[in-house]
N, C-alpha and C positions, 0 to 999 in steps of 0.2 A: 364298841365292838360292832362291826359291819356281817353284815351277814354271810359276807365273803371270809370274813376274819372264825367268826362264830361256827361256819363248815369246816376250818381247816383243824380248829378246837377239839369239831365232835371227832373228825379222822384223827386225832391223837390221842384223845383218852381210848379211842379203838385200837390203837395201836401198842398203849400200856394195858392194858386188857388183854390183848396177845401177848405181851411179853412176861405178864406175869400168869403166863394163864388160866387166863379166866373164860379167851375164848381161843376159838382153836385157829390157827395160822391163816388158814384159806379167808376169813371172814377180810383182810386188810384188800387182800386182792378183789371181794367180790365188790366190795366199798367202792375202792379206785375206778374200778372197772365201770361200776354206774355213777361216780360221781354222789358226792354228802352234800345232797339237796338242803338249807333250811330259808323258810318262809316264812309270812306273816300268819298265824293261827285265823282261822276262819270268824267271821261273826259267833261272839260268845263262846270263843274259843280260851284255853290259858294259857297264859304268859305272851313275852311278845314275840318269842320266835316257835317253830314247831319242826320238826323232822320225823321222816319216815324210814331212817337210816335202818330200827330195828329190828323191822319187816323186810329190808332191802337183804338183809345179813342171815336172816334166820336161819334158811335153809344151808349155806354153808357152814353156818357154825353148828348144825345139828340141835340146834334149841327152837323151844317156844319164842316165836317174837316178844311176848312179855318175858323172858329169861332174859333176854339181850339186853332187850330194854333197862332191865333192874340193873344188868350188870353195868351198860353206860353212864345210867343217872346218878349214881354213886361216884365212879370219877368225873364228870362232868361237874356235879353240886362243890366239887373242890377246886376247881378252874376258877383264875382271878376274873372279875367283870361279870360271873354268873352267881346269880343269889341262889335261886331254886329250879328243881327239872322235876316238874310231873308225870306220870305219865298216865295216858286216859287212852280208853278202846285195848285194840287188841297187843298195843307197844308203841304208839308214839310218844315221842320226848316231847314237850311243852317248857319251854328253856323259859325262864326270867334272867334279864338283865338288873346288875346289882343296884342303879338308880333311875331318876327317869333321864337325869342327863345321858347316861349310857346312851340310852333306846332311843332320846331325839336325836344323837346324835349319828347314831347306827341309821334310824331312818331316812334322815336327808342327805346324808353322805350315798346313801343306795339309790334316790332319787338322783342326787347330782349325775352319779355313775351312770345309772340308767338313761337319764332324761327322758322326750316324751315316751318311749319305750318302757318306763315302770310300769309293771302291772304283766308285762307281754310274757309271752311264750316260748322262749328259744334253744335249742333248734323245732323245727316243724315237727310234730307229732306224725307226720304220715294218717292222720285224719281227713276224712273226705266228708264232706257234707254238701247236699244241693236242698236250697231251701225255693220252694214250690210257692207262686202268688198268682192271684183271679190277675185280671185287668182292670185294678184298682189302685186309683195314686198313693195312699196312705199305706197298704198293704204291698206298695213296689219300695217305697219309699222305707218303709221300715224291715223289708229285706236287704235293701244295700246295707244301712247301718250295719244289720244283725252281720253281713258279711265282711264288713269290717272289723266287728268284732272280732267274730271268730276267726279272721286271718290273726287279727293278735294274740289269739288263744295257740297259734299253729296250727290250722285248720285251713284245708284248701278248699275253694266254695264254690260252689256253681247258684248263682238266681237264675230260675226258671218262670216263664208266665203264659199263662192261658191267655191265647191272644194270637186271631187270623188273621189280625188286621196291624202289624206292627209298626207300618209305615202310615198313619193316620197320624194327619200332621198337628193333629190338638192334645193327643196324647204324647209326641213325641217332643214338642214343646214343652208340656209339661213334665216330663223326662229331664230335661236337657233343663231347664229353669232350675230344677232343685239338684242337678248332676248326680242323678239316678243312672246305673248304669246294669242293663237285663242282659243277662249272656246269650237266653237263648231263646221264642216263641214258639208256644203248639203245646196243645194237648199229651201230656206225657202217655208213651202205649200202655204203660201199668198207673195205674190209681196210685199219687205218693199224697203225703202228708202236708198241706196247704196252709199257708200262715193267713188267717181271715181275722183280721182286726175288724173291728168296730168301720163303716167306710166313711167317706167325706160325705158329708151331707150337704151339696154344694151342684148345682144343676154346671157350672160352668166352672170347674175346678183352676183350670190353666188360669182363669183368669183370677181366682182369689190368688191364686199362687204369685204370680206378678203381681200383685197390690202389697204385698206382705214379703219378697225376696226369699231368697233363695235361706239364709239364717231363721229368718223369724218364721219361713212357713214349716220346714225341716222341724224345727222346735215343738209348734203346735201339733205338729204330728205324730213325734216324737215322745215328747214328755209326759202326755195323757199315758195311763194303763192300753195295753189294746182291745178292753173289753171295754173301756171308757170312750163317751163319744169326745171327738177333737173339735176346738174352736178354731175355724178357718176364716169365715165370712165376718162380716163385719154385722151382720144377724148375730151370731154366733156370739160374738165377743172375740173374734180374731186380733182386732184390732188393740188389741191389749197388750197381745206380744211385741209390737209396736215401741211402748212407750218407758220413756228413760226414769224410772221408776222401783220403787222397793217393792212394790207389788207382783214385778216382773221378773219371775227366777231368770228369765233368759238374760233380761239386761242386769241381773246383779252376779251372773259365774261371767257374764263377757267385762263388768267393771270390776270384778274382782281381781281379772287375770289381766284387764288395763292397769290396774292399781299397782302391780307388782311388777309390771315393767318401769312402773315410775319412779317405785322406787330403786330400781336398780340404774335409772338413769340417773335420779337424784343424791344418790350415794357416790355415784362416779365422779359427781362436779365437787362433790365434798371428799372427794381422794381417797375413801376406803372403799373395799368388795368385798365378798358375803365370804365366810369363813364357819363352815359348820361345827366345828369342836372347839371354838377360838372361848367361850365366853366361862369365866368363871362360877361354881356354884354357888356363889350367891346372890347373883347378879339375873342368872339368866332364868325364869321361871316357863316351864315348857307348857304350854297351853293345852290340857288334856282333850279338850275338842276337837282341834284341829290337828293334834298327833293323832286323834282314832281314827278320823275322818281319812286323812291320809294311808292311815294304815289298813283299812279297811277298802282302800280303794283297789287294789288286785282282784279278792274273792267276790267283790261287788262288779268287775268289767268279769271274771269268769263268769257268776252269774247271769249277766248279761247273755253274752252266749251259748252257754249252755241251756239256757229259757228262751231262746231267741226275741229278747226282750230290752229292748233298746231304753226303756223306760226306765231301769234300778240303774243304768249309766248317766241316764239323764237328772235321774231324785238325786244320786250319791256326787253330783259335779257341784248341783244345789248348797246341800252339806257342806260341801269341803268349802267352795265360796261364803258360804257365811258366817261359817267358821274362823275363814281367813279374815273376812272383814270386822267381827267382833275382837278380834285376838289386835289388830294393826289398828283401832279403834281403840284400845286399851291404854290408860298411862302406863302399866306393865310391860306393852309389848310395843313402845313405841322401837321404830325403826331404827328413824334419822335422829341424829342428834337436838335437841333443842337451844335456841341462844346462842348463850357462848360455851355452850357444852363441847366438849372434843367425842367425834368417834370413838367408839370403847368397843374391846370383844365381845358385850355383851348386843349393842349393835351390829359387828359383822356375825356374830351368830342368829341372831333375827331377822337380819336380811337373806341368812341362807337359806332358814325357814321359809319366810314369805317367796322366794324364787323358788323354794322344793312346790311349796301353792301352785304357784302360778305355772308349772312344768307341768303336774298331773292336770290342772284346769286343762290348758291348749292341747295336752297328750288326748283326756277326754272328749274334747268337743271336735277333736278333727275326727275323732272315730263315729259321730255324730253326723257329719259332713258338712259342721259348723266351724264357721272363720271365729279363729284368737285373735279379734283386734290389738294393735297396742296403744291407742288410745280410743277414747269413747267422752 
């Protein structure tokens, strides 16, 4: 059940709930009207889907949102493909799906749908934000992200920066080397709120930046906390980020997400493509790491944003990467066929998998303003 599937569910037990009345007429229209949102439940959240349908309806139907709530959860817990519906706080539904095949397959079929856009915002919130930076590269640097974030959140952004001098050509190089991009310069006339990261600790930054490129320096500045100092120089341990290595989160989410264009090349020469519902139950065993990893990647890029904190984007790309690579490392979760093995669904269902990976990876790291190699 797809989540698109799962919303159209919750709008019909809504709709036997009017009919038999339980609620009162007006609630189908206010429903329609805003649209039967369901999502991935937040970190330590229950079940695998969540809606706020019963807060949406309340006041139309003249009830407590917990009254809606109870009165959906009971037809909803009778709906094929749903095991149980909790509800937690003032009247959310907390949906379980009735296996874990369901839910893997509900999630990468929303991935597919999505592509790099899983996680995103749509339509625009009509949200304004301007996020304020000194004239500091790390602090410029991790305001673009944050504004790409939040453009995927629906959120229109302005970076601003303290700075009389904008045309100084060592800072604009260094601008332009990592494709930082400042909308505006000057002192704002009213005092706003200033994203001050931890700074470079680097006398000649443009030049650590060119030793290290535009990927690898983005990263070091990045993936630290921003109260954490960042390794730039090669004092520092910059040069770390560097190196093709297990040590190096940056180079195992960029070989992760090389890994899963391979093997979608490599299944191509061997005549099947990834089929997300294709594989039988007892064949296909769904990897619970790299299912949460994935599933947790929405509330983790809203995080982001909402903290303006490029860093829970950059630890949760980590996660999902290494997830993918223990899970395709696995004699369980081999991909490709082996030998004289023939393709089987439970192969183009793994492949689906690993391309749902490798979609949030490159979704993640361009919002990063790091390049998805397809190979490495």
């Amino acid at each position: 059940m797809t989540p698109v599937e799962l919303s159209r569910t919750v709008l019909r037990a809504m709709r036997h709930a009017v009919d038999a009345g339980e609620l009162s007429a007006d609630v189908a229209a206010s429903a329609e009207a805003g649209n039967v949102r369901v999502e991935r439940p937040r970190p330590g959240g229950r079940g695998d889907f969540a809606t706020n349908v019963a807060l949406q309806i309340a006041r139309a139907a003249g009830r407590t949102p917990r009254d809606v709530a109870e009165v959906l959860s009971s037809r909803l817990a009778a709906e094929p493909g749903i095991a149980g519906v909790d509800i937690t706080g003032p009247g959310f539904l907390n949906i379980t799906l009735t296996d874990a095949r369901a839910r893997t397959d509900a999630l990468v079929r929303e991935i597919h749908e999505r592509g790099r856009c899983y996680g995103h915002v749509h339509p625009d919130t009509g949200d304004v934000a301007q996020i304020h930076v000194p004239r500091e590269l790390r602090a410029a640097v991790l305001a673009d992200s944050a504004r790409r974030i939040l453009r995927s959140q629906g959120v229109l952004v302005r970076v601003t920066c303290d700075d009389d001098k904008p045309d100084d050509p060592a800072w604009a190089a260094a601008l332009h080397a990592l494709d930082v991009r400042v909308d505006a310069y000057g002192r704002p006339p009213e005092p706003l709120p200033t994203l001050r990261p931890v700074p470079v600790a680097a006398p000649v930054p443009a030049d650590a930046v060119r030793r290290l490129g535009r990927d690898a320096a983005r990263w070091a500045l990045l993936h630290p906390a921003p109260h954490d100092h960042p390794r730039v120089t090669p004092e520092q341990g910059g040069d770390e980020h560097l190196v093709q290595r297990e040590s190096n989160p940056l180079f195992r989410v960029q070989y992760a997400y090389a890994r899963t264009r391979a093997l979608t090349r490599n299944a191509a020469a061997l005549g099947f493509t990834a089929e997300p519902d294709g594989a039988p139950d007892d064949t296909a065993q769904a990897p619970p790491a790299l299912l949460n990893a994935l599933g947790d990647y929405p509330a983790a890029l809203a995080s982001a944003g909402r903290h303006r904190a490029p860093d829970r984007l950059a630890r949760q790309l980590v996660v999902i990467a290494d997830a993918f690579l223990a899970f395709q490392s696995a004699p369980q979760g081999a991909v490709l066929p082996r030998g004289d093995e023939k393709p089987s669904a439970a192969h183009r269902a793994r492949l689906a998998l690993a391309e749902a990976a490798g979609t949030v990876l490159a979704g993640g790291l361009s919002l990063l303003g790091i390049s998805a190699p397809e190979f490495v």
